[in-house]
KOLTORDREN-669618 format. One line per field, with one value per residue: chain; x, y, z of N, C-alpha, C in turn; residue in three letters. Coordinates in steps of 0.02 Angstrom, whole numbers. Atoms other than C-alpha are relative to their C-alpha. Layout:
<atoms>
pavo = c(A	...)
nxx = c(X	...)
nyy = c(Y	...)
nzz = c(Z	...)
caxx = c(X	...)
cayy = c(Y	...)
cazz = c(Z	...)
cxx = c(X	...)
cyy = c(Y	...)
czz = c(Z	...)
tise = c(Ala	...)
</atoms>
This chain:
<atoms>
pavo = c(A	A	A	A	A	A	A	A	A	A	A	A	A	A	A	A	A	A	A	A	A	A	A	A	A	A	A	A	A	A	A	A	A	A	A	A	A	A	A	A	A	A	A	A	A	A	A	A	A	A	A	A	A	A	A	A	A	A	A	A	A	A	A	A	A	A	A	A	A	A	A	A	A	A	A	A	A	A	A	A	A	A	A	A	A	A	A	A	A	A	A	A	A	A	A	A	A	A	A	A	A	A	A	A	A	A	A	A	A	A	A	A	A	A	A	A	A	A	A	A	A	A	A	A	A	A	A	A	A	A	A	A	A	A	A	A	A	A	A	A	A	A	A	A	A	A	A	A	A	A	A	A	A	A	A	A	A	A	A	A	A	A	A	A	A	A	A	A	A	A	A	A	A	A	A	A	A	A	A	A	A	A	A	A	A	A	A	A	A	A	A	A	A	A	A	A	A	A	A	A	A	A	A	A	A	A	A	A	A	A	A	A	A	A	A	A	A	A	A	A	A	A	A	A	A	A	A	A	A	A	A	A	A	A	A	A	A	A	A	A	A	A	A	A	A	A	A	A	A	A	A	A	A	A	A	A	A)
nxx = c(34	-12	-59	50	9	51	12	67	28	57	43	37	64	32	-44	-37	-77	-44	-69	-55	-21	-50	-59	-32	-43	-39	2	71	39	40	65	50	43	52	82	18	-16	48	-21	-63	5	15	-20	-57	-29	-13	-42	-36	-15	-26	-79	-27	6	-54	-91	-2	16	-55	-38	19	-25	-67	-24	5	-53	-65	-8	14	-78	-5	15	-34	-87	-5	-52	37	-2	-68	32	-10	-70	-4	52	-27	-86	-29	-9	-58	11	-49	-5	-65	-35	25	51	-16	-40	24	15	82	-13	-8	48	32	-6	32	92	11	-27	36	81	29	10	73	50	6	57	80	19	10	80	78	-8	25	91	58	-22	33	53	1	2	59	28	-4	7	107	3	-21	46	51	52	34	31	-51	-5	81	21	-22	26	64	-18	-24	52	46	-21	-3	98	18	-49	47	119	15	-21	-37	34	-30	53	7	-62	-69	23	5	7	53	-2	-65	-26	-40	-111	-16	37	-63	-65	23	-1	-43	-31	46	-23	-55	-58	-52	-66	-30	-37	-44	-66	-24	-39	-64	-38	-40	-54	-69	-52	-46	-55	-27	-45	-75	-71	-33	-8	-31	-46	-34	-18	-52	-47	-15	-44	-47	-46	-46	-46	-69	-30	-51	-57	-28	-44	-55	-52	-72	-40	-54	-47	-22	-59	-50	-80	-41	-41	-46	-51	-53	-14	-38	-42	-48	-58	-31	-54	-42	-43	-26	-37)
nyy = c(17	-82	-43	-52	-80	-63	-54	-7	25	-27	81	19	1	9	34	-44	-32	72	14	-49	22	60	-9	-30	23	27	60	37	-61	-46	22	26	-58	-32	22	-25	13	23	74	2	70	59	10	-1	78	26	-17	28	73	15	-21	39	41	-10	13	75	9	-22	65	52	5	22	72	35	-1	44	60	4	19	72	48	-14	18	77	12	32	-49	30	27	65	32	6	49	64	0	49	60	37	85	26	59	42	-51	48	6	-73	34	20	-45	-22	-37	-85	-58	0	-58	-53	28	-44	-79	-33	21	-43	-63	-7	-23	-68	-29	28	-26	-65	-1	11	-98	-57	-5	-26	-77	-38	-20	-49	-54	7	-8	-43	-64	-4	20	-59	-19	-50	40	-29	31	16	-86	-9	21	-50	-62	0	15	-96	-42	28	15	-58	-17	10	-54	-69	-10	-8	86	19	42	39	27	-15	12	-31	-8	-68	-32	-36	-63	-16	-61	10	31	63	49	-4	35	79	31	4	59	75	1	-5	48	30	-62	3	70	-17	-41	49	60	-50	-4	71	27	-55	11	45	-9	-27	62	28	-43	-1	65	-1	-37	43	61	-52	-22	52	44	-62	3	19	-3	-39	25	25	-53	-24	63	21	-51	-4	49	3	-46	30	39	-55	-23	28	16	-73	-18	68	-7	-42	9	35	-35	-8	61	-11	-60	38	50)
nzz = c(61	49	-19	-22	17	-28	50	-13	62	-14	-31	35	-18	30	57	41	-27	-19	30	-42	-60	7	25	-49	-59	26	-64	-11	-51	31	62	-44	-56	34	-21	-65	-79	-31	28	-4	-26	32	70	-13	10	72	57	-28	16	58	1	-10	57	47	-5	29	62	41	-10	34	73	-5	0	61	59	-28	19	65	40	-39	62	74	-32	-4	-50	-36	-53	-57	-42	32	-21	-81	-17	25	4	45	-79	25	3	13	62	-1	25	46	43	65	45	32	68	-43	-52	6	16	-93	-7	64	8	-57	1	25	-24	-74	23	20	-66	-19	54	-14	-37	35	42	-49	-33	30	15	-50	-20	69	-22	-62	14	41	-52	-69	25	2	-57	-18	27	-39	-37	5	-42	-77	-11	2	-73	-54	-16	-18	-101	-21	19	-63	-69	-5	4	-56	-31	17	-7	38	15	81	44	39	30	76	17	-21	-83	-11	-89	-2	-43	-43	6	80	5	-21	33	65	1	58	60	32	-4	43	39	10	-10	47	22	-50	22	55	-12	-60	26	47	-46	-2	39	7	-67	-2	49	-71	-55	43	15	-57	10	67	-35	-43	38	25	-51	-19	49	-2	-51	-27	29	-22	-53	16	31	-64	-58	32	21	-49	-1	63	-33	-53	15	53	-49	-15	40	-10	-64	-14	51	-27	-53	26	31	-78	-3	52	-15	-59	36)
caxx = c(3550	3505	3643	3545	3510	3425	3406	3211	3107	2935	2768	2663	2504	2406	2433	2482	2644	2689	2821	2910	2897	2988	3098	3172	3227	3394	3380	3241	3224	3190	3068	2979	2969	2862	2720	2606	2622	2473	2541	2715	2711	2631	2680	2851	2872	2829	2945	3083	3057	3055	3239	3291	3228	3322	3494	3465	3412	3559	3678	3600	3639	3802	3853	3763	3873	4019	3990	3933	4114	4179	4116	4166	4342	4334	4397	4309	4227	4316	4135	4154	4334	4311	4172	4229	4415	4509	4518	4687	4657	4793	4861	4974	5120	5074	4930	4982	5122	5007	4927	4730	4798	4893	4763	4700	4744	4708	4519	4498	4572	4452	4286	4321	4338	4169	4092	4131	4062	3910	3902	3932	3810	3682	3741	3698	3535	3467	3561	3443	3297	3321	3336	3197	3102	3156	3134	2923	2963	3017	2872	2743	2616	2476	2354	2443	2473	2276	2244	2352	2284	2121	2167	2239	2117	1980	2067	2109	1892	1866	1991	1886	1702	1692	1706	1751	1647	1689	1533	1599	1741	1856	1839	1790	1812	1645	1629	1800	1907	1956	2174	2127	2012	2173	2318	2197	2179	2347	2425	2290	2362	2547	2614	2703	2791	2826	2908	2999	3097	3113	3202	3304	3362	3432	3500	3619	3676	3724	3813	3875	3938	4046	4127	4180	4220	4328	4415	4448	4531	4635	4700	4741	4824	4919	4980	5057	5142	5232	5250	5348	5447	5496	5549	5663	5732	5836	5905	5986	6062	6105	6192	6287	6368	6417	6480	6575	6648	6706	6781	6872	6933	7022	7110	7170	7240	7328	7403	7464	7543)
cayy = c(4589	4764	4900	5020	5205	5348	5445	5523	5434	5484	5354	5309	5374	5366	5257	5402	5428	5225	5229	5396	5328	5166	5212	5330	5199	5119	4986	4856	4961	5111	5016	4955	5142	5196	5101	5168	5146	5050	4897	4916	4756	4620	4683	4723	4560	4485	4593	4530	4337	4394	4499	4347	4217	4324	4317	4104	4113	4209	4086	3954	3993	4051	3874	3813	3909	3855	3694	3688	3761	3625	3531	3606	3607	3427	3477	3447	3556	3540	3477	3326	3290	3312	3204	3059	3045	2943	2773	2674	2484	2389	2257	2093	2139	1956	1981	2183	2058	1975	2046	2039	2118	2245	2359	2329	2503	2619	2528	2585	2753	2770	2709	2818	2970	2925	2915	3076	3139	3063	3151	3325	3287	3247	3426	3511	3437	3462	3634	3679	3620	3725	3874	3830	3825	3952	4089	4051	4079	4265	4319	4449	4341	4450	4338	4327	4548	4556	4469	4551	4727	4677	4620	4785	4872	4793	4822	5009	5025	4971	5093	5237	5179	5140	4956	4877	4828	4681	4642	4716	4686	4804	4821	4997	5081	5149	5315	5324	5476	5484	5471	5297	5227	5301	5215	5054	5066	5107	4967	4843	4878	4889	4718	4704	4877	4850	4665	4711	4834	4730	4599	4757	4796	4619	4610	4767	4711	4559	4625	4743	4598	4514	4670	4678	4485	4519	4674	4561	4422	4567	4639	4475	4412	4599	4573	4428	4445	4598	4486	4363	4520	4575	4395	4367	4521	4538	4372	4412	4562	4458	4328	4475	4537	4387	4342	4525	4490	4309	4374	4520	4411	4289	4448	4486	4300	4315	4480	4392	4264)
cazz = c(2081	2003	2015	2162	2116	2197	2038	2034	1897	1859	1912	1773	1833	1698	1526	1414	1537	1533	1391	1461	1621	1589	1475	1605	1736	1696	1849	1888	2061	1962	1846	2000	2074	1923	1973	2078	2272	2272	2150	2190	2275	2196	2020	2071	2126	1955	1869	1989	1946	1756	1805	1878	1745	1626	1697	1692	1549	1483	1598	1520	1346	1387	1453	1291	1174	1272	1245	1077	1030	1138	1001	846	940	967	1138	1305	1446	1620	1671	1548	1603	1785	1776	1664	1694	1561	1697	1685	1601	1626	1493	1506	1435	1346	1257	1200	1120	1037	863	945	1082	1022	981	1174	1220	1065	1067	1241	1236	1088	1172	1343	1197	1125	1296	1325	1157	1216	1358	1275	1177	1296	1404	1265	1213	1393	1410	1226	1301	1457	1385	1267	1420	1533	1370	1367	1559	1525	1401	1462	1584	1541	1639	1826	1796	1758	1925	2021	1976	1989	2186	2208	2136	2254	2410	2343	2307	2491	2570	2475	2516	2357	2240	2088	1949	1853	1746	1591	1474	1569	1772	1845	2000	2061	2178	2199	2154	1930	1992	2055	1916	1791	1897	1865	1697	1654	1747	1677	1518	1543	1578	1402	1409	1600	1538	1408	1494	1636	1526	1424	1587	1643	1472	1501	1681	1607	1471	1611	1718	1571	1516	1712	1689	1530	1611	1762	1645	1559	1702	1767	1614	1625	1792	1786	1638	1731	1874	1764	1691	1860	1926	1777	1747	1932	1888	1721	1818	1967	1858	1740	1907	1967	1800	1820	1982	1939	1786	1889	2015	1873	1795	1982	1993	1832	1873	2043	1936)
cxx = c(1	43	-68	41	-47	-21	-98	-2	-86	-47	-67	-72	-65	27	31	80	44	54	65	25	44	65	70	53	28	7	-52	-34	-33	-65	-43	-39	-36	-52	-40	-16	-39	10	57	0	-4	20	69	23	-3	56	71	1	-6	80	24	5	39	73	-1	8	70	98	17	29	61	35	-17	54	57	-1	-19	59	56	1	2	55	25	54	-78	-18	23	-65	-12	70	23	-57	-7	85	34	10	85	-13	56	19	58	35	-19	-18	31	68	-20	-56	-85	20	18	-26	-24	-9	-36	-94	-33	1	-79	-88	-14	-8	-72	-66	-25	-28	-51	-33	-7	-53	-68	2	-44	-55	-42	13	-73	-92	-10	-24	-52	-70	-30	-12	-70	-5	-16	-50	-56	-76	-63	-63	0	-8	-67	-15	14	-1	-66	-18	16	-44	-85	21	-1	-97	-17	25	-37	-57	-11	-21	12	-56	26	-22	20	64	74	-27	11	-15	-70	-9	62	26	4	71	-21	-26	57	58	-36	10	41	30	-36	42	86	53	55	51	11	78	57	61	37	81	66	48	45	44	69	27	15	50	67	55	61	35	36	41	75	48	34	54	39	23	38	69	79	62	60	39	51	17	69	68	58	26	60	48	50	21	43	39	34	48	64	49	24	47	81	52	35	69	75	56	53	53	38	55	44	50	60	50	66)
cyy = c(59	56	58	78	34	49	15	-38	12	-64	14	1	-7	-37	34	9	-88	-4	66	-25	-44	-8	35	-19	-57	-66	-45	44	68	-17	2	85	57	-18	25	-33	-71	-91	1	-85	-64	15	35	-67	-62	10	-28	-35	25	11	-66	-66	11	2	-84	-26	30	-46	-66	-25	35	-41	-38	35	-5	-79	-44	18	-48	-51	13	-1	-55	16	-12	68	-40	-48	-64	-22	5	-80	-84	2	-70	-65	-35	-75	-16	-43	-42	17	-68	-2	78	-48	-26	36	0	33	64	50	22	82	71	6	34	57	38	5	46	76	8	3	87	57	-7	33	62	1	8	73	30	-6	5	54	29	-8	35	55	10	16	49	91	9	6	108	42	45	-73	53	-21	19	80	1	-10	35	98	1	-9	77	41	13	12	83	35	0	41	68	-13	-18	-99	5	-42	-42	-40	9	-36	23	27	73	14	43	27	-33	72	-22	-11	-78	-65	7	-30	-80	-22	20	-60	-59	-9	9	-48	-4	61	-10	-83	13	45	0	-50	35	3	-52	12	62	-5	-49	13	44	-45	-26	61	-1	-79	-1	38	-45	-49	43	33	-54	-9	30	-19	-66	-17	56	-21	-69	42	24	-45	-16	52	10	-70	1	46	-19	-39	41	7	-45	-26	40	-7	-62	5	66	-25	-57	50	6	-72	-3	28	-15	-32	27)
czz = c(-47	37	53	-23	52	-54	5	-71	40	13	-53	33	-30	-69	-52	26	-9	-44	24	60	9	-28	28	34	-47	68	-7	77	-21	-34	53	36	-42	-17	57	75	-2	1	1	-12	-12	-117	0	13	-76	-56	40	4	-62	-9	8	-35	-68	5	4	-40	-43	43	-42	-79	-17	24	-63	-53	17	-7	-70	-43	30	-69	-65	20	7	73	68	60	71	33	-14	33	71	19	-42	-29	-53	75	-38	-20	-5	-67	26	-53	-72	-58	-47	-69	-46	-42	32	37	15	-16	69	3	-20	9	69	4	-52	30	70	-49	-11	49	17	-25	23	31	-3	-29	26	33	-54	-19	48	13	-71	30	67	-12	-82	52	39	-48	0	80	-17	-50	56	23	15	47	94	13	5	70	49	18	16	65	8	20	39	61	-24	24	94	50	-32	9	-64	-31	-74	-50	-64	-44	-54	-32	43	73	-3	57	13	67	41	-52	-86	33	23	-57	-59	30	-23	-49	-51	18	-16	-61	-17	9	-49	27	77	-4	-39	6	36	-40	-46	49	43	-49	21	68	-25	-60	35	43	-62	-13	69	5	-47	24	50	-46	-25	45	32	-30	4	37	13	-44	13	58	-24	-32	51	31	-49	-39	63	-28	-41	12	51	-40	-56	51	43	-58	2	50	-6	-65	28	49	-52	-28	69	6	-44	-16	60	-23	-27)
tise = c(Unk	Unk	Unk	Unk	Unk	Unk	Unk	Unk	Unk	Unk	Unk	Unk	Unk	Unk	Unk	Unk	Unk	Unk	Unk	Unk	Unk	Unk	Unk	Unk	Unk	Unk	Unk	Unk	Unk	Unk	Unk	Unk	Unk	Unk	Unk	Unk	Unk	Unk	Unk	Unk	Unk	Unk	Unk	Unk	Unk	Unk	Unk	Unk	Unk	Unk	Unk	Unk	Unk	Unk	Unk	Unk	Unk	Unk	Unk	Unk	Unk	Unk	Unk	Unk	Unk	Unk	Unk	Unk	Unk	Unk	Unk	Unk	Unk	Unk	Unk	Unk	Unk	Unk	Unk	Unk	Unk	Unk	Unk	Unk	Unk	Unk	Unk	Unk	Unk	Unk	Unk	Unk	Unk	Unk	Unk	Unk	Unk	Unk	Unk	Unk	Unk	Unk	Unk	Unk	Unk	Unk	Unk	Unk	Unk	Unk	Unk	Unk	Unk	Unk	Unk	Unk	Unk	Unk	Unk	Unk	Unk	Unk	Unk	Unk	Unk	Unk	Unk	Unk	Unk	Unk	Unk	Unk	Unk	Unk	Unk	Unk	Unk	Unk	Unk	Unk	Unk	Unk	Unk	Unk	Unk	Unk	Unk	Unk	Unk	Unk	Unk	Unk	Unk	Unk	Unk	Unk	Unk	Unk	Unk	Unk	Unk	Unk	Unk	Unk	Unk	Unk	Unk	Unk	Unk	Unk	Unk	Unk	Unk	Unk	Unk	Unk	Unk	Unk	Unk	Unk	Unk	Unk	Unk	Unk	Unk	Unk	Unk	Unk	Unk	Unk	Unk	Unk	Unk	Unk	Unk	Unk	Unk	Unk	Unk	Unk	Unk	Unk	Unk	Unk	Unk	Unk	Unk	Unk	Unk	Unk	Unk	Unk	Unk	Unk	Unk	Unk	Unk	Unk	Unk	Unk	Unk	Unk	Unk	Unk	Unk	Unk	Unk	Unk	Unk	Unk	Unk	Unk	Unk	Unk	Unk	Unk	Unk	Unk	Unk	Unk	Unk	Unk	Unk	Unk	Unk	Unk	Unk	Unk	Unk	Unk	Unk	Unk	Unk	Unk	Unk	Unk	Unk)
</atoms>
């Protein structure tokens, strides 16, 4: 999924360090290892269904703009023409003889085309709401992060003798150490900028992946246009010297003569 690294990146221990910190790691594993130990876990795993909602999501709407020029092309994707094959209707040879008839064919031909429009059509209006969908999927879930530091955060309190107060606007660790009540209430407040760079980082492995995609497809194209260079170049040398030698052996007969 994400390219692995070992590179060091620093851990957002307090909220003054959260945009250095993030900005740092070029991976989603890095992102994840500048949270502290405590919330790795459950807010690591969040940011690893938004990574993964964003490469769908960017699937998604690269099958939609593939099939949307499909349709300014007036041509067809292979998943329309695999999946509604022109069918063969027969005709008496009779009736095509006859002036109703003879259209038979054409009328057909045109009604399996318009099917098929149909069906492009439809692809793409459930491909639009997909990815209408699946983008309010990849938005910062500010809610769900809240919860899951506030779990944390309760289980950390209890491990120090201590607890969590949650009477006010903003929960507070009470007789526990200050580093634990500041990894709290930086990661309370950091779902967007943890999101956001989550979803930067998707976008540049998938831009990542097509250039490797694109290279592949250009090396491809490369090779086997020097594989057709190489199969039809011995042949035009193969048939020169037999031309050469059939050409040598008639002066020889001639000379004979």
């Amino acid at each position: 999924m994400s390219v692995r690294s070992t590179r060091e990146v620093g851990v957002a221990y307090e909220a003054d360090s959260l945009v250095e910190a993030t900005s740092s790691a070029s991976t989603l594993q890095e992102l994840i290892s500048t949270i502290p130990r405590a919330y790795q876990v459950p807010l690591g795993d969040q940011l690893t269904k938004k990574y993964r909602l964003a490469h769908k999501l960017a699937n998604c709407q690269s099958t939609l703009v593939a099939y949307q020029r499909h349709k300014t092309e007036d041509s067809l994707p292979p998943l329309v023409r695999n999946s509604l094959k022109e069918p063969k209707l027969q005709f008496a040879k009779e009736w095509l003889a006859d002036s109703d008839g003879a259209g038979s064919p054409v009328s057909f031909n045109k009604a399996v085309q318009q099917a098929r429009r149909e069906v492009l059509d439809s692809a793409i209006a459930l491909k639009q709401k997909e990815a209408s969908y699946l983008a309010t999927l990849t938005v910062p879930d500010i809610t769900a992060w809240e919860l899951a530091v506030v779990d944390v955060a309760k289980r950390v309190a209890a491990d120090l003798g201590g607890s969590l107060d949650v009477g006010g606007k903003q929960p507070k660790l009470a007789n526990c150490p200050p580093a634990a009540g500041d990894e709290m209430k930086a990661m309370g407040s950091a779902c967007a900028t943890y999101t956001y760079r989550c979803l930067a980082l998707a976008r540049a492995a998938i831009d990542r992946n097509d250039l490797q995609k694109m290279s592949k497809l250009t090396l491809k194209q490369s090779t086997d246009a020097m594989v057709v260079d190489s199969e039809t170049a011995p042949t035009a040398s193969v048939s020169k010297i037999i031309d050469e030698r059939i050409s040598s052996l008639e002066k020889k007969l001639l000379q004979a003569q």
